[in-house]
LODRENGU-720648 format. One line per 4 residues: number of its first residue (from 1); for each residue x, y, z of C-alpha. Coordinates in Angstrom, 2 decimals. Example, Ala and Ser with C-alpha at 12.3 -4.5 7.8 and 13.67 -1.06 7.14 Angstrom:
<nunus>
1> 12.30 -4.50 7.80 ~ 13.67 -1.06 7.14
</nunus>
This chain:
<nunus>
1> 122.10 -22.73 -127.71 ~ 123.73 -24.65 -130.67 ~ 127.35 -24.22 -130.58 ~ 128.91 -22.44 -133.96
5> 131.69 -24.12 -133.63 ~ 130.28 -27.27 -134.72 ~ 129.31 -25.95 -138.12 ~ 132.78 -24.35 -138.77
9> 134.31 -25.95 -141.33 ~ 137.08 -27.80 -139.12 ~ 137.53 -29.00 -136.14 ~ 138.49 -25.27 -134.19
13> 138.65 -26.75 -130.55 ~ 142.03 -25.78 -129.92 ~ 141.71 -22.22 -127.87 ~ 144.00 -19.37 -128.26
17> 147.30 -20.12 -126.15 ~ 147.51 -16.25 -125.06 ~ 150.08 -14.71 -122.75 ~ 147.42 -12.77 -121.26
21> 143.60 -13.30 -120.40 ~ 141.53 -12.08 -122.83 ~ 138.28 -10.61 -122.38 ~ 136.39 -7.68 -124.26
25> 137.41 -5.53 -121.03 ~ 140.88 -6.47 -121.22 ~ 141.32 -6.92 -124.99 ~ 143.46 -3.64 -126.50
29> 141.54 -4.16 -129.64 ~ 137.96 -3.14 -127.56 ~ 137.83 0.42 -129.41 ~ 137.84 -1.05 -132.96
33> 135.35 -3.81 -132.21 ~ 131.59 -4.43 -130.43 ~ 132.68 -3.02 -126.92 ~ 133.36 0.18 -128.62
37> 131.61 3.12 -126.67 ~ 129.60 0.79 -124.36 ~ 129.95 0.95 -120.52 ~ 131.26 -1.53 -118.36
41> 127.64 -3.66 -117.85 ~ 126.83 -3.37 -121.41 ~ 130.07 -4.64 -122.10 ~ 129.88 -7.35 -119.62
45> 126.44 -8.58 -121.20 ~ 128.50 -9.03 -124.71 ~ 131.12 -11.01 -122.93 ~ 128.27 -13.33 -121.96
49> 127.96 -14.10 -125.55 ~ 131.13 -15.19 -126.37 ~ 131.81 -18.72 -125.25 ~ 134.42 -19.47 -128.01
53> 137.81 -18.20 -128.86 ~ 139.47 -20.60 -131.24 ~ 142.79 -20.70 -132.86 ~ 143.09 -21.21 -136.41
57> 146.08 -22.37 -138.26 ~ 148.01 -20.72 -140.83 ~ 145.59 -21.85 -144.60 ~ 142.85 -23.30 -141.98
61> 139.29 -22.74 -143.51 ~ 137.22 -21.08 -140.75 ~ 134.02 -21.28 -142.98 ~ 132.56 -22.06 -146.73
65> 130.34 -20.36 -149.09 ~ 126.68 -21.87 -148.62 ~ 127.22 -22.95 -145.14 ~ 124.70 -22.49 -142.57
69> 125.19 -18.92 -140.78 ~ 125.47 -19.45 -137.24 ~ 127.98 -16.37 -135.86 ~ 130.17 -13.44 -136.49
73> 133.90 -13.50 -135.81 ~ 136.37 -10.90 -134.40 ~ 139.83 -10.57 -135.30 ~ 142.39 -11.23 -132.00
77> 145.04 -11.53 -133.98 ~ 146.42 -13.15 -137.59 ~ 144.43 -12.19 -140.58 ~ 141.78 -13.80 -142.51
81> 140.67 -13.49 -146.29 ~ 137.26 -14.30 -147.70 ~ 136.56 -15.06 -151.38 ~ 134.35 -16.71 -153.63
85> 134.56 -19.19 -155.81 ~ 132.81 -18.89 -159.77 ~ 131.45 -21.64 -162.16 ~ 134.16 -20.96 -164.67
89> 136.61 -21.81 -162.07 ~ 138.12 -17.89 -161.39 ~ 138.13 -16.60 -158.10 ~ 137.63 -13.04 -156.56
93> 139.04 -11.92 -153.15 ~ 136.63 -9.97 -151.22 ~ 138.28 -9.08 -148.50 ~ 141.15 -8.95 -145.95
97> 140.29 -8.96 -142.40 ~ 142.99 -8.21 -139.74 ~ 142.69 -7.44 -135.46 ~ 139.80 -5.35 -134.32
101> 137.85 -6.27 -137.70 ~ 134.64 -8.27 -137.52 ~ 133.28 -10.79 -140.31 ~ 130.83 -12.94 -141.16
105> 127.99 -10.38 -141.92 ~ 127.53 -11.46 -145.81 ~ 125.38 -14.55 -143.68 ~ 122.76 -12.44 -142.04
109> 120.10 -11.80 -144.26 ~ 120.49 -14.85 -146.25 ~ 120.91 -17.54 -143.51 ~ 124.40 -19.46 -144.95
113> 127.61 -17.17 -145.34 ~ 128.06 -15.62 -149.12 ~ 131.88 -16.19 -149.00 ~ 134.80 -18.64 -147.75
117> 136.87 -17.35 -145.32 ~ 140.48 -18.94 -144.28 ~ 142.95 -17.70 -142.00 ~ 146.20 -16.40 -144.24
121> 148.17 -16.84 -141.27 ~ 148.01 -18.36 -137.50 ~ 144.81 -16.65 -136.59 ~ 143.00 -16.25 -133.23
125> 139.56 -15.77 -133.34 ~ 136.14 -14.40 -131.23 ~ 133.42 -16.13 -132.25 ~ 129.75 -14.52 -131.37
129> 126.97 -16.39 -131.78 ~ 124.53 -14.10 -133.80 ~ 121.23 -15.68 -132.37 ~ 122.64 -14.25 -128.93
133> 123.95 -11.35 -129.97 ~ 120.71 -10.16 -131.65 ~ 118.59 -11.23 -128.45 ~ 121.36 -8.99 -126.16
137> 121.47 -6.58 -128.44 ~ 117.70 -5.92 -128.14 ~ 118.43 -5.23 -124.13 ~ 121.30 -3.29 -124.93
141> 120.92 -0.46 -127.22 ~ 124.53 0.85 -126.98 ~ 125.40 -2.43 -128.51 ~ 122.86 -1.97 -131.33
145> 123.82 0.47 -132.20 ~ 127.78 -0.60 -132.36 ~ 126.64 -3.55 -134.76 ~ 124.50 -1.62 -136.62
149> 127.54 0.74 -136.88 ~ 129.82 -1.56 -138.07 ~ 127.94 -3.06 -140.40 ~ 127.08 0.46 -142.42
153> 130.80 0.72 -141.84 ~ 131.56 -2.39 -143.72 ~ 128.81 -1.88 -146.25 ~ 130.65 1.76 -146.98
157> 133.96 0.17 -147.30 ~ 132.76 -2.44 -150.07 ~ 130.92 -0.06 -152.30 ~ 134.25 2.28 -152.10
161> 136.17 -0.80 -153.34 ~ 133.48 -1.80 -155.65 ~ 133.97 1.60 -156.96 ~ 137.27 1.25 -156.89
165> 137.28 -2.00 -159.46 ~ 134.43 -0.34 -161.63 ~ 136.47 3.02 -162.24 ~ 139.03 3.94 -165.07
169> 142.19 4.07 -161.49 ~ 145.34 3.05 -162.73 ~ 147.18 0.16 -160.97 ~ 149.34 2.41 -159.38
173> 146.29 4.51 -157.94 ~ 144.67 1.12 -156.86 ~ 147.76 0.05 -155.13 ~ 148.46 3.14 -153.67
177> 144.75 3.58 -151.83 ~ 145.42 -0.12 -150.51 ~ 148.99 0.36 -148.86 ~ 147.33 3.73 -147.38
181> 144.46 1.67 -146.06 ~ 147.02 -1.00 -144.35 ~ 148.72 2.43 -142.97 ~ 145.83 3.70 -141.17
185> 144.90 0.31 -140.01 ~ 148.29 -0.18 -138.57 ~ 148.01 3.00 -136.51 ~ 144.40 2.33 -135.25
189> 145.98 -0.72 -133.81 ~ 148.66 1.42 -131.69 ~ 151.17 1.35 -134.70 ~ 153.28 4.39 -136.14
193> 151.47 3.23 -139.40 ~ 154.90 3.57 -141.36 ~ 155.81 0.30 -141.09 ~ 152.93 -2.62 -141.47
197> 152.90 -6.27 -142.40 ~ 151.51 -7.57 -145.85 ~ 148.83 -10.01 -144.96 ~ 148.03 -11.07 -148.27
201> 150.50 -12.73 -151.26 ~ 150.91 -10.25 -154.30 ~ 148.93 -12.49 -156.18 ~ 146.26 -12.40 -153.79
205> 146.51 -8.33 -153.68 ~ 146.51 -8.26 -157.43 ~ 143.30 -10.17 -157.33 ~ 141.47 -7.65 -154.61
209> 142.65 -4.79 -156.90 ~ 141.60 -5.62 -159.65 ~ 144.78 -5.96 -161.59 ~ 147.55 -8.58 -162.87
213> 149.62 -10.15 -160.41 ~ 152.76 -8.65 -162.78 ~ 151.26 -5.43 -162.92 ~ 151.20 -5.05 -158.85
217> 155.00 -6.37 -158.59 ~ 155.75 -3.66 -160.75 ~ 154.28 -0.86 -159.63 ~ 155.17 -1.88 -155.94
221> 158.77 -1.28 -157.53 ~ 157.89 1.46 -159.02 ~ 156.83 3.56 -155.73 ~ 160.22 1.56 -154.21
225> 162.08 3.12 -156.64 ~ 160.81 6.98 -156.23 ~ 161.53 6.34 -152.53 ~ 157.92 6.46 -151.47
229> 158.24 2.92 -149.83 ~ 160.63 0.46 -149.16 ~ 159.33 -4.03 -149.25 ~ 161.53 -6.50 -147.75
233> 158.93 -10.12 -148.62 ~ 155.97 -8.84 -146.97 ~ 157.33 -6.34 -144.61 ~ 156.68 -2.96 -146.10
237> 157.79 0.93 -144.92 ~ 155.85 3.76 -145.93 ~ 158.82 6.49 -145.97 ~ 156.47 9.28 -147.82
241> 152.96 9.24 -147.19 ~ 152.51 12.64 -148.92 ~ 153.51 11.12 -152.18 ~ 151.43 8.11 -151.68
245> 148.40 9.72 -151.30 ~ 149.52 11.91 -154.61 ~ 149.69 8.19 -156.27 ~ 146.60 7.59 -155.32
249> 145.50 10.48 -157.61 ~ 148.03 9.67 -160.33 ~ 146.71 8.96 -163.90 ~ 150.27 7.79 -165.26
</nunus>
């Protein structure tokens, strides 16, 4: 089996320094990723698969648009955002990938990956050779039917923020759905979800949403102001999520 490592773009040999040995058995992330709902021997057959878990650097490309699709990656920890690059030199964020999430799946039906990805902080990383995981997958239908899972999942969560950049929302509305999103994400991961880390720059957020960078600063003061939230640099606190989700319906 070809290693996927040697078509990352870098040299990813360094392996995540953990204080713990991680497995998909031990990992506390197993009920948002591929060992979701599978039993111990199914699970044990995915751990075959996984031979690398590297550690990126904080800015590190993990991949580039065009390049040959050899795997899928899994969030340990870190984040990582993938974008594309156009001909008139703009650039559109697609995405914002933090522990638990998978990646990688704009590759499968084309062969080469659709999108860059880098790590927007020091990033650890499961890396799942797709070749393998298709050929277990076939012997394991519980995992099948995880991939196949997550991949409607992701396919749902890009048309809603397709939909998202294509209808009339106003910033604050945009903004509002996103800091929500981060909410729940923090509390899947054993968070209260009312505090969370911003993975991405405003500039970067402004860019997934849709709207100016200028435009984002001020409506993130805006909902500081009313007392929905509170944003020390990245760290932000969600103090009323009742009125969030109202400014996710607001047309002002």
């Amino acid at each position: 089996m070809d290693n996927p490592l040697s078509t990352l773009a870098v040299d990813a040999s360094v392996i995540c320094d953990h204080d713990f040995d991680v497995s998909c058995n031990t990992c506390k992330l197993r009920a948002l990723c591929l060992p979701a709902h599978l039993w111990p021997e199914e699970v044990a057959a995915l751990e075959s698969v996984i031979e690398e878990r590297p550690f990126f650097p904080a800015r590190t490309l993990i991949y580039e648009d065009q390049q040959k699709f050899t795997a899928l990656f899994a969030v340990i920890s870190g984040a990582v955002k993938t974008y594309r690059n156009h001909s008139d030199g703009q650039t559109s964020i697609m995405g914002c990938h933090l522990p638990g999430d998978i990646f990688g799946f704009s590759g499968v039906d084309q062969s080469h990956y659709l999108t860059n990805a880098i790590a927007l902080e020091d990033t650890c990383l499961c890396v799942i050779p797709f070749g393998e995981l298709e050929r277990v997958s076939r012997e394991v239908p519980g995992l099948q039917s995880q991939l196949l899972h997550l991949m409607s999942h992701r396919i749902i969560d890009y048309q809603e923020h397709l939909g998202q950049l294509s209808s009339k929302k106003m910033a604050k509305s945009r903004l509002a759905a996103f800091l929500l999103g981060l909410a729940s994400r923090s509390a899947q991961h054993g968070g209260s979800g009312d505090h969370f880390h911003l993975p991405m720059s405003g500039q970067d957020i402004a860019n997934y949403l849709g709207i100016r960078t200028e435009t984002c600063s001020r409506e993130f003061a805006r909902l500081a102001r009313a007392g929905v939230i509170s944003k020390r640099n990245r760290e932000i606190t969600v103090h009323d999520h009742q009125q969030l989700r109202a400014a996710v319906c607001s047309k002002d």
